[in-house]
C-alpha positions in Angstrom: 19.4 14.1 -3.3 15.9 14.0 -5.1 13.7 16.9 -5.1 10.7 16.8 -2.7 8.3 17.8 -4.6 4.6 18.4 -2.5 1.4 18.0 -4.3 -2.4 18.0 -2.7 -5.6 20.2 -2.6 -5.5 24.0 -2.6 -4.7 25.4 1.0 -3.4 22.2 2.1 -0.1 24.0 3.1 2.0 23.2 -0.1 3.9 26.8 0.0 3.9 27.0 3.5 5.3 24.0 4.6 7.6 24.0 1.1 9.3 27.4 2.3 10.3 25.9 5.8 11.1 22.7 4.5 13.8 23.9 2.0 14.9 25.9 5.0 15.6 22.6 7.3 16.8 20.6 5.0 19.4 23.4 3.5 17.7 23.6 -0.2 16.1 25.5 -2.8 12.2 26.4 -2.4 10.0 26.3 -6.0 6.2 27.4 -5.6 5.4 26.6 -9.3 2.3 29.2 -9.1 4.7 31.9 -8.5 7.1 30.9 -11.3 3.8 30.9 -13.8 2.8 34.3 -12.2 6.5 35.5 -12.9 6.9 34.2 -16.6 3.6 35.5 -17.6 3.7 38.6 -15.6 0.0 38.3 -14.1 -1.4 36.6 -11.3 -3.1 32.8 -11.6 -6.9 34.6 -11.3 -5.8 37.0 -13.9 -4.9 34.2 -16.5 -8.0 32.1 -15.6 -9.6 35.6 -16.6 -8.2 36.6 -19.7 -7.2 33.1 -21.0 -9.0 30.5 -19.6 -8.2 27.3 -16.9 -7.2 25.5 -20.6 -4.1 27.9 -21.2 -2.7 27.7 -17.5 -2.6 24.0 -17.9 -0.6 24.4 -20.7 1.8 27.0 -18.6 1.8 24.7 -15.6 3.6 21.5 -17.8 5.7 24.0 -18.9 7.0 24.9 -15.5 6.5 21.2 -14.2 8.9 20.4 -16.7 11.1 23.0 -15.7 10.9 22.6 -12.2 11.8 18.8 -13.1 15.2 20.0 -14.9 16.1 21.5 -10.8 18.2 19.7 -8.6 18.3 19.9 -4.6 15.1 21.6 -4.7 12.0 21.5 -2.6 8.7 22.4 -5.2 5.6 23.1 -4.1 2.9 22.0 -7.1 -0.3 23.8 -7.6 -3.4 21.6 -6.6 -4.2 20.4 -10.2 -0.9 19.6 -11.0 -2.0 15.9 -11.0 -4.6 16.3 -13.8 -2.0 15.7 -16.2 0.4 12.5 -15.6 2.8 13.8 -18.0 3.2 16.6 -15.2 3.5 14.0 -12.6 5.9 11.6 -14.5 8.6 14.7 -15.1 8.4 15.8 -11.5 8.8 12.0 -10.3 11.7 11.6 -12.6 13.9 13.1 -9.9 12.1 13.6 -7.5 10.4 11.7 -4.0 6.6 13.3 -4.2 4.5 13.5 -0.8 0.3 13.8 -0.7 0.1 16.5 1.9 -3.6 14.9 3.1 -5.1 18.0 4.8 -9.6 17.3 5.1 -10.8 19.5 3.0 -13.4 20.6 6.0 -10.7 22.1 7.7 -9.3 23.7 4.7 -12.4 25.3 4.0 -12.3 26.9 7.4 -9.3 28.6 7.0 -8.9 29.6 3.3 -9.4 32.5 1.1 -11.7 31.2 -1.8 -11.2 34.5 -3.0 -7.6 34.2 -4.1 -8.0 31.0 -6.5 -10.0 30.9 -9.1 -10.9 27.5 -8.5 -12.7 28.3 -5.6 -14.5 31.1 -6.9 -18.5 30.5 -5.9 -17.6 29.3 -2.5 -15.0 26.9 -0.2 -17.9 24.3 -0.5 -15.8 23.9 -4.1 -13.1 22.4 -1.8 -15.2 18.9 -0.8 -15.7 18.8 -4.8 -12.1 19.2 -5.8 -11.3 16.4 -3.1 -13.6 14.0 -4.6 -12.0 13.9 -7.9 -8.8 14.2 -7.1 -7.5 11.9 -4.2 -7.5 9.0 -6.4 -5.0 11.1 -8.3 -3.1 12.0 -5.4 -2.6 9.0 -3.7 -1.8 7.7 -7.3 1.3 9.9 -7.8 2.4 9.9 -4.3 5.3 8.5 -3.3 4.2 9.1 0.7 1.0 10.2 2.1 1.8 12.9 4.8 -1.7 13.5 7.0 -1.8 17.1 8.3 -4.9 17.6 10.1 -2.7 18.5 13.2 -1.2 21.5 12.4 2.3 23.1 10.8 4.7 21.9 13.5 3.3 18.2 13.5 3.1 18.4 9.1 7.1 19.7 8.9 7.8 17.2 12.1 6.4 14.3 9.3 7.7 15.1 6.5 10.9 15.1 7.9 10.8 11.6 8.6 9.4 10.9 5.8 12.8 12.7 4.2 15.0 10.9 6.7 13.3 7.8 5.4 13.5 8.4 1.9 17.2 9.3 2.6 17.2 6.9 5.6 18.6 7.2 9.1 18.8 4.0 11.0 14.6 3.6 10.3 12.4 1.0 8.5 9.9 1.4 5.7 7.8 -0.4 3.3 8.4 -0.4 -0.3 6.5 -0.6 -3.0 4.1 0.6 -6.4 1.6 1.5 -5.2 2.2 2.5 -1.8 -0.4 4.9 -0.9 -3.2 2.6 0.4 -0.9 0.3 2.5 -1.6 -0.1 6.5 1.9 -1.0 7.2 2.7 1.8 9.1 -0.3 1.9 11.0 0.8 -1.6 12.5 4.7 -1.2 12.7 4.1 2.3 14.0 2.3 1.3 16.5 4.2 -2.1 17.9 7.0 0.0 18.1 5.4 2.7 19.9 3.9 -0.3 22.4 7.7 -1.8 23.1 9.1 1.7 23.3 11.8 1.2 20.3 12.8 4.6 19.2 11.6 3.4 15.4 10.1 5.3 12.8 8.3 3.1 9.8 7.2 4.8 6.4 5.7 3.8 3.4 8.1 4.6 0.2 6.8 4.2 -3.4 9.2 2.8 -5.6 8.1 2.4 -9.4 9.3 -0.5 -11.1 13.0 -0.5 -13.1 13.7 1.9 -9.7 15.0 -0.7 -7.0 18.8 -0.3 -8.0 18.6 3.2 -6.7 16.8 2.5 -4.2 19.1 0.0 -2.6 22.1 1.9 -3.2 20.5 4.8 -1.1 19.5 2.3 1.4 23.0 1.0 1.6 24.9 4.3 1.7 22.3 5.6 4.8 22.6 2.5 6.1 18.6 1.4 6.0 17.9 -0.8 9.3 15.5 -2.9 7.5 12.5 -2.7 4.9 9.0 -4.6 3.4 8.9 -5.7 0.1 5.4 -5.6 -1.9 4.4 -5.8 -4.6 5.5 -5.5 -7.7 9.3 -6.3 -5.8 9.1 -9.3 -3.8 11.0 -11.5 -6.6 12.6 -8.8 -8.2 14.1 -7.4 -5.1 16.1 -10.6 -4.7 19.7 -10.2 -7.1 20.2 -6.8 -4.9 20.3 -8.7 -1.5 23.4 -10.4 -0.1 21.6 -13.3 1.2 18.3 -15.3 1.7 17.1 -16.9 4.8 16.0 -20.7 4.1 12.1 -19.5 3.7 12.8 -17.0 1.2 14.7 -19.1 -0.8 12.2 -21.9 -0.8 9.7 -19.9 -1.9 11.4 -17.8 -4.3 10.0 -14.4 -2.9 11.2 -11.6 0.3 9.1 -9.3 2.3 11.2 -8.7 4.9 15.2 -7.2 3.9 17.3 -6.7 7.2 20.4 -5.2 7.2 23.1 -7.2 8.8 26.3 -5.2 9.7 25.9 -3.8 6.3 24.8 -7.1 4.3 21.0 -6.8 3.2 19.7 -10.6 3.9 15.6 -11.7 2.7 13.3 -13.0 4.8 9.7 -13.8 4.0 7.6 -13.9 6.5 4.3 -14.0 4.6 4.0 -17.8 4.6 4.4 -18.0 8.1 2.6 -15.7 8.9 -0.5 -17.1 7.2 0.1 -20.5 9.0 0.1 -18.7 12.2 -3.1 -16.7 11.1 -4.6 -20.1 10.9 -3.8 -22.0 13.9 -5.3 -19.1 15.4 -8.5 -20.4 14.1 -7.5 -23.7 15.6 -6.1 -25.0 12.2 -3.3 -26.3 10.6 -2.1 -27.5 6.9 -0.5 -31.2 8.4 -3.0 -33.4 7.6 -6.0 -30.8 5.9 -6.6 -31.0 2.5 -6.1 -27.3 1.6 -7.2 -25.7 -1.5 -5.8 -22.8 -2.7 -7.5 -20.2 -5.8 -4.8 -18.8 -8.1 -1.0 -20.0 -9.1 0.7 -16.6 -8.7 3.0 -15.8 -5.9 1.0 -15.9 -3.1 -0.4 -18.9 -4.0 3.3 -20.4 -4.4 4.3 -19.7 -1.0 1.0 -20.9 0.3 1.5 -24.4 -1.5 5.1 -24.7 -0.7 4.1 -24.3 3.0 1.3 -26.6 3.3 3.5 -29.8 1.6 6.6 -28.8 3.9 3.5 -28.8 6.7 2.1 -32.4 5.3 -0.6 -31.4 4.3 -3.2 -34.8 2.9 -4.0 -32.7 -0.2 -3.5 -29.9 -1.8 -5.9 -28.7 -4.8 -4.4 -25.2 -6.9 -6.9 -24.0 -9.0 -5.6 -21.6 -12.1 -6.4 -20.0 -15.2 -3.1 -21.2 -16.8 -2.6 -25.0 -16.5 1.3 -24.2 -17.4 1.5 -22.5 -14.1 -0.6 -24.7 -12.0 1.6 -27.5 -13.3 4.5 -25.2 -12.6 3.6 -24.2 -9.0 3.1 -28.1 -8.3 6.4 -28.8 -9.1 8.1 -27.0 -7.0 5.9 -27.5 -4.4 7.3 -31.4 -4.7 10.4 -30.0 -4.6 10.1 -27.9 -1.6 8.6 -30.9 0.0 11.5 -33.2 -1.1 13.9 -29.9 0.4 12.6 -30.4 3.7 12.1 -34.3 4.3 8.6 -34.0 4.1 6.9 -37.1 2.0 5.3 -36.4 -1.3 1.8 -34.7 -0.7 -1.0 -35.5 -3.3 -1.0 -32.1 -5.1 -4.1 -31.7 -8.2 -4.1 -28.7 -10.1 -7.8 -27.9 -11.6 -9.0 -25.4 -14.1 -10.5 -22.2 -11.9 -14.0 -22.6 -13.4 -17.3 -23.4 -11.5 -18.0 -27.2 -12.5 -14.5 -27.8 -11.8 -14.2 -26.2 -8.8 -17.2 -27.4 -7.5 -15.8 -31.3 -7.8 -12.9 -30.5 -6.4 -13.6 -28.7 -3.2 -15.7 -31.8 -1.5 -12.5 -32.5 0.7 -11.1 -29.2 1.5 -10.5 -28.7 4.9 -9.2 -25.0 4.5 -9.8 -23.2 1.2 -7.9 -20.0 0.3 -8.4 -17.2 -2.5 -4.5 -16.2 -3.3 -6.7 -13.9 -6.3 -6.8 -10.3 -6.5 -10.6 -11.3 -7.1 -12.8 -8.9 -5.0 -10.1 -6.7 -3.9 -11.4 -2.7 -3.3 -9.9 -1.1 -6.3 -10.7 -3.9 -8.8 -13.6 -4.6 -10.6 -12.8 -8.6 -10.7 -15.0 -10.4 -8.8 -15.3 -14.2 -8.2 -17.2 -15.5 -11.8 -19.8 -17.5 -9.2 -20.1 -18.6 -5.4 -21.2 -22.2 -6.4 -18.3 -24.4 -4.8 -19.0 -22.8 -1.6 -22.0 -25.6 -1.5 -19.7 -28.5 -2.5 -17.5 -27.7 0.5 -17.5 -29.8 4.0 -19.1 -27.9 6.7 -16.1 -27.7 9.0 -14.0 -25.8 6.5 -12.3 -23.2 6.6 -12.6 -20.0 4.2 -9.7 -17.6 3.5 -8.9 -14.1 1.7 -5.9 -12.8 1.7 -7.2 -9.6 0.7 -7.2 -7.0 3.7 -9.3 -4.3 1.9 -12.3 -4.3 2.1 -12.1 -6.4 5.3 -14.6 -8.8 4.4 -14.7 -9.5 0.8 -17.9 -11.1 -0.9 -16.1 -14.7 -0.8 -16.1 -14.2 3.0 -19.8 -12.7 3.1 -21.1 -15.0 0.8 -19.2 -18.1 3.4 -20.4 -16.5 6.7 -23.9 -17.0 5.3 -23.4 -20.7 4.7 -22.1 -21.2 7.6 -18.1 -21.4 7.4 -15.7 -20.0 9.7 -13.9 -17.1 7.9 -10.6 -15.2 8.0 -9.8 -12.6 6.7 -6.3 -11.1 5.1 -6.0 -8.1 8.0 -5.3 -11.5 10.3 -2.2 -12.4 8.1 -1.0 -8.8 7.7 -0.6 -8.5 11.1 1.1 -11.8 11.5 3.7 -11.2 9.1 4.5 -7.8 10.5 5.0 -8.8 14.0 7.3 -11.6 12.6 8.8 -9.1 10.7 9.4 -6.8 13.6 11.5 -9.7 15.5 13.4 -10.1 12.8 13.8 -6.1 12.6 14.6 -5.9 16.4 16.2 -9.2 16.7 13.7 -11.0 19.7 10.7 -12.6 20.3 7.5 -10.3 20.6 4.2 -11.3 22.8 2.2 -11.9 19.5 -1.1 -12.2 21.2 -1.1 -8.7 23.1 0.5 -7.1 20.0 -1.8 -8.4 17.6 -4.7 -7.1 19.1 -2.8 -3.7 19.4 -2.2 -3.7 15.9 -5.8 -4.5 15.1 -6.9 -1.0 17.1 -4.1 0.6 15.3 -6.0 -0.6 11.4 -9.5 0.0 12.9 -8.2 3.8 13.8 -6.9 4.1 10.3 -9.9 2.9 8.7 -11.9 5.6 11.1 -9.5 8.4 9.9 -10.3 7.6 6.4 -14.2 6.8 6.3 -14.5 10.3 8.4 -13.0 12.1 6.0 -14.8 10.6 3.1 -17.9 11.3 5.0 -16.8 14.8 5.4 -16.7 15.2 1.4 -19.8 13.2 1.2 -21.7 15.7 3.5 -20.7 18.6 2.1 -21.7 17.9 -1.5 -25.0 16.8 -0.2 -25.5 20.2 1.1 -24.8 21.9 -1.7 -27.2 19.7 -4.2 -29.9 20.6 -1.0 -29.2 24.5 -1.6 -28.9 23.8 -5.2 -32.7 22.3 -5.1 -33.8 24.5 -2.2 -32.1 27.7 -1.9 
């Protein structure tokens, strides 16, 4: 077994729920504050005091690397642990890390400002301190674990989040990075809604990891996981077996175990076709255009020539992988009895693009371009003009929910979609695959949708919570 090793703000519960972690699970407890305190022989204030925050940095790699060296261990980080990766990547090494997310309002209730010298001046400090350091936390996390709800719900999570990292008949998402996904939020909840006695979790697992990961899997005997990115080709010489999909497009999302064989699924390009014949659409007979040549694209022009599609127009950087992506979506074609569609590839460039798009009956953006995170963004809008007024405009981005391609569409006149539709169609497809039977997609998908929306609330509050707080204090600042 991996450590667990907890990281997140000051007061979040790190110790606390540490100690009675280690107890449950029948393993060692590290608070690495107490093992500086110990080697120096003075407490954390006292070394801020004599030495400065610089030198306890210093002593906190040095017991980050020690703590790393531990096996069977549950360690409980200090809240800036994260400010140095080289911290982060020595307790990661061996060990499955978990964001305890406690909103820093309610820590500032309850803690003792007095006792850290952090937080000397004031909680207020608190709001700060989550500001600049969530990014980092989410970053390093292998699981976010939300504990606004008190000690018994916290050590009631993270035990499933153990169970899952060690699994026990459960289902998870995989992935680098993890922290942001909204996965569980919709699995979570369709298996509340059908009463399956489930539990879902997202997992980070780095690159160069998935060997160990699969073995663990195997030996707990996994029910069934997603597959993100960067694993949905790589994830393929560890399965047993690939559905026809899968194997067409090269790519798995979807990993159920069989009576102990792990077979791929991918239920991403269906579940993009479905998300569009929702909208009254389909690919047989459209000309469909498609921005990018990566994986997402692949599956999305492999899909729409198995579907007949009239035309299909790929748009790309590199014309070695347009040209690339074309051929195999011939082949794919030819795989399935479908006659040879018309497929163009075209230089992703304005002019270009705006030639190309006058017969597009559904365009799609298979770019990370405007995804939250990112600083790309689409180079201009232009086509948008050239297209016919009874397209359709697609992003398979989810987040934010309506990217600027969508805005900038709606404003023309187009009928969007958006990438939360397709999330949630692949999931639920996943999920009857998981549970073996048909699920009322309809009901379920507008279950799932409450279930995002709530997330999205959860998170905005608590932003807002940080936001409000250091607005008060550059009003006392100015005022008091």
């Amino acid at each position: 077994m991996r450590n667990i090793v907890l990281i997140g703000l000051p007061g979040s519960g790190k110790s606390t729920l540490g100690a009675l972690a280690a107890k449950r699970f029948g393993l060692d407890f590290l608070d690495m504050d107490a093992e500086i305190e110990r080697e120096a022989g003075m407490s954390i204030s006292e070394i801020f005091s004599k030495y400065g925050e610089p030198h306890f940095r210093e002593l906190e790699t040095a017991a980050a690397r020690a703590a790393a060296r531990r096996l069977r261990c549950v360690i409980a980080t200090g809240g800036g642990a994260v400010l140095r990766a080289e911290n982060m990547r020595a307790l990661r090494e061996n060990g499955f890390v978990v964001f305890l997310d406690r909103p820093p309002a309610q820590i500032a209730n309850g803690l003792d400002a007095g006792a850290r010298p952090l937080l000397a001046g004031g909680t207020d400090r608190i709001h700060r301190l989550s500001r600049e350091r969530r990014k980092r936390y989410l970053a390093f996390a292998d699981a976010r674990l939300p504990c606004a709800a008190g000690l018994k719900d916290a050590s009631e999570g993270l035990c499933r989040l153990v169970r899952c990292e060690y699994p026990d008949a459960a289902f998870a998402v995989i992935g680098d990075p993890i922290g942001h996904s909204l996965s569980p939020a919709i699995h979570n909840a369709v298996f509340a809604a059908l009463g399956a006695d489930c539990r879902y979790s997202a997992i980070r697992v780095p690159k160069g990891r998935l060997d160990v990961f699969v073995e663990r899997a195997r030996f707990f005997d996994l029910s069934g996981f997603n597959v993100t990115i960067p694993h949905k080709q790589d994830i393929i010489p560890f399965l047993d077996g690939l559905d026809e999909e899968a194997a067409l497009c090269g790519a798995v999302n979807t990993v159920r175990n069989e009576g102990g064989r792990f077979i791929g699924y991918n239920t991403d390009m269906e579940g993009l076709l479905r998300a569009v014949e929702g909208r009254g659409r389909a690919y047989g007979g459209a000309g469909v255009a498609i921005l990018g040549a990566g994986g997402a694209a692949a599956g999305i022009a492999m899909k729409a020539a198995c579907e007949r599609a009239r035309r299909i127009t790929i748009f790309a950087r590199r014309p070695a992988q347009a040209e690339e992506l074309r051929r195999r979506a011939l082949r794919a074609a030819a795989a399935r009895g479908a006659p040879d569609p018309e497929i163009r590839t075209e230089a992703m460039e304005p002019r270009a693009m705006c030639d190309a798009v006058r017969d597009a009956d559904i365009l799609i953006n298979a770019t990370p371009l405007g995804m939250s995170g990112t600083k790309s963004e689409h180079a201009s809008f232009a086509f948008l003009e050239y297209l016919p007024v009874r397209a359709l405009v697609c992003d398979l981005i989810y987040e934010p929910a309506r990217t600027k391609l969508l805005r900038e569409a709606a404003t023309r006149g187009f009928e969007t979609l958006g990438g939360l539709d397709m999330l949630i169609a692949q999931a639920l497809l996943a999920d009857e695959i998981f549970l073996g039977r048909a699920l009322d997609a309809d009901a379920l998908s507008k279950l799932a949708a409450g279930a995002v929306a709530d997330e999205r609330r959860s998170v905005r509050a608590s932003r807002r919570a940080s936001g409000n707080a250091g607005r008060r204090r550059r009003i006392e600042g100015e005022h008091g």
